[in-house]
N, C-alpha and C positions, 0 to 999 in steps of 0.2 A: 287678384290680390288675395291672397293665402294668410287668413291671419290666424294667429294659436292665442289661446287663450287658456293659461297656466296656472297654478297656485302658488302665490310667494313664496316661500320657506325665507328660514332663519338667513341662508349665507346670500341672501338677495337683497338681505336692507340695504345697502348701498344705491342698488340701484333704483327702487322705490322711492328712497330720498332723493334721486335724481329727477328722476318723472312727476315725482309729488312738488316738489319747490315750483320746477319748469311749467309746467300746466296748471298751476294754480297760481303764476306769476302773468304768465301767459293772458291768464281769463282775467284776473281780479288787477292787476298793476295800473292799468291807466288809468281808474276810476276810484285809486286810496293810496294816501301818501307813502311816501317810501318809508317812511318812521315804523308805520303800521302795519307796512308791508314784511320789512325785515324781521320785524317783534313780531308776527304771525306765524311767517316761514322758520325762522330759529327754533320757535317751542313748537310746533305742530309737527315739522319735521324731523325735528331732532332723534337719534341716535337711537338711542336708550327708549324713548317715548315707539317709536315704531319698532325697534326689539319688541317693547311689552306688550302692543299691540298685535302684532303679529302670531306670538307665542299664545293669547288668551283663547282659548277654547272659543268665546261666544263671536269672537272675529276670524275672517276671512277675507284673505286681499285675491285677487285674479290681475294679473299681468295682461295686456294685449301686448301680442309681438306679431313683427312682419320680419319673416327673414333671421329671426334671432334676437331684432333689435326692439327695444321694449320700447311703446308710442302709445302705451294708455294705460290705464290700471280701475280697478274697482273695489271699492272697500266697505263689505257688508258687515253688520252686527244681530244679533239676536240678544234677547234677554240681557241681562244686566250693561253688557255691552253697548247696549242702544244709547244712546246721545239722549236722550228723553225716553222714558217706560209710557211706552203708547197701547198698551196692551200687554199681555202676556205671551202669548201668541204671535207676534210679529217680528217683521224683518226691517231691517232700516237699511238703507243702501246710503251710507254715510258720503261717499264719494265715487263720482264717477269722470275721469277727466280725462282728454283723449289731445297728444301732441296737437297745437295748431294745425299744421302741414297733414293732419290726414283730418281737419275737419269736413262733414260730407262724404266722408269715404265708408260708413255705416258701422266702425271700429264703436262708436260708444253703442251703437245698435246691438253688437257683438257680446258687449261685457255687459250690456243691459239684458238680451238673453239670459246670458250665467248668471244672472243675480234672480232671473225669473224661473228657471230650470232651477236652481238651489233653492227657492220660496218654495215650489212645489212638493220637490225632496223630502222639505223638512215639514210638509202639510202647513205653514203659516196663516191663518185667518186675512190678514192683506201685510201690505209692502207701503211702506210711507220712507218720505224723504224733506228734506227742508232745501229749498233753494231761494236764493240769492232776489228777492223783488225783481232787481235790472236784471235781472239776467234771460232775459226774452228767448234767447236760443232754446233752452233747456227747458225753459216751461212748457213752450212749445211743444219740443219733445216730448217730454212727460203727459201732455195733453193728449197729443198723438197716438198713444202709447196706453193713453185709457185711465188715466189719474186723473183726480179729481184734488179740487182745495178744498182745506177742511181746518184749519188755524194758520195763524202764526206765530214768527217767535223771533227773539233778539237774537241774533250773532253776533261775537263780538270780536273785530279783526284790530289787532294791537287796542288802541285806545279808544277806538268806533264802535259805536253800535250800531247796524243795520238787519234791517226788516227779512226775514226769512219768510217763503208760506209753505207751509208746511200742506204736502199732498200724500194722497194714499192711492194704491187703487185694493180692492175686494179682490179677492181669492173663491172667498163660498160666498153661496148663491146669486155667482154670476147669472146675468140676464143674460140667454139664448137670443 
């Protein structure tokens, strides 16, 4: 399985907004109402909102494709860009979400590289992300993967609030 891992540009929002609704419906839909689901998906994905993110210098999206056909995406930020100023210095991998049908197939392992190849690039101090309490898959992952807990934080999906924890892992003076 050959997968490419590409940079959004501008005439791809369409398809971003496709990947992003789908795989974040995908993961989050059976565990929050459709009310909150809709009202998430409408403003997060919306148009104009992924236009201006795309276009911001302090953001970068990466596409996974297999074959041409786009089955995951990742969406990093630096400085101002960051969801939360966790340092100066750092990178936040705001999303990482990979089609159901290629879960286990190592495509977010993929776009987890490029987030970790681009921390390097840019010499970052560490790498933090906020994920979802339930979401055991990903933590996992991240644990995996060498992140550590170190806060949390509210999310708030349509009218919900739920629990994020917030993970990092270190850059400099990794332990040999």
């Amino acid at each position: 399985m050959e997968i490419s891992i590409t940079k959004i540009t501008e005439n791809e929002i369409l398809a971003l907004q496709e990947i992003g609704k789908k795989t974040f419906s995908e993961t989050f839909a059976e565990n929050n109402t459709d009310e909150s689901m809709t009202q998430y998906l409408e403003t997060s994905f919306a148009t104009e909102k992924l236009s201006v993110e795309v276009n911001d210098k302090n953001s970068e999206f990466y596409f996974a494709k297999l074959d041409h056909k786009v089955i995951g995406y990742v969406k990093l930020n630096i400085g101002s860009a960051q969801t939360e100023i966790k340092g100066e210095n750092t990178l936040e991998i705001e999303r990482i979400y990979v089609s159901k049908d290629f879960h286990g197939k190592k495509v977010g392992q993929a776009l987890y590289d490029k987030a970790m190849a681009i921390a390097t690039e840019k010499n970052v101090e560490y790498v933090w992300l906020g994920v979802w309490e339930n979401n055991v898959r990903a933590i996992g992952f991240y644990k995996k993967n060498g992140f550590e807990e170190f806060d949390k934080h509210i999310f708030r999906l349509g009218n919900e609030e739920q629990t994020d924890i917030m993970m990092k892992l270190n850059l400099k003076n990794k332990k040999k």
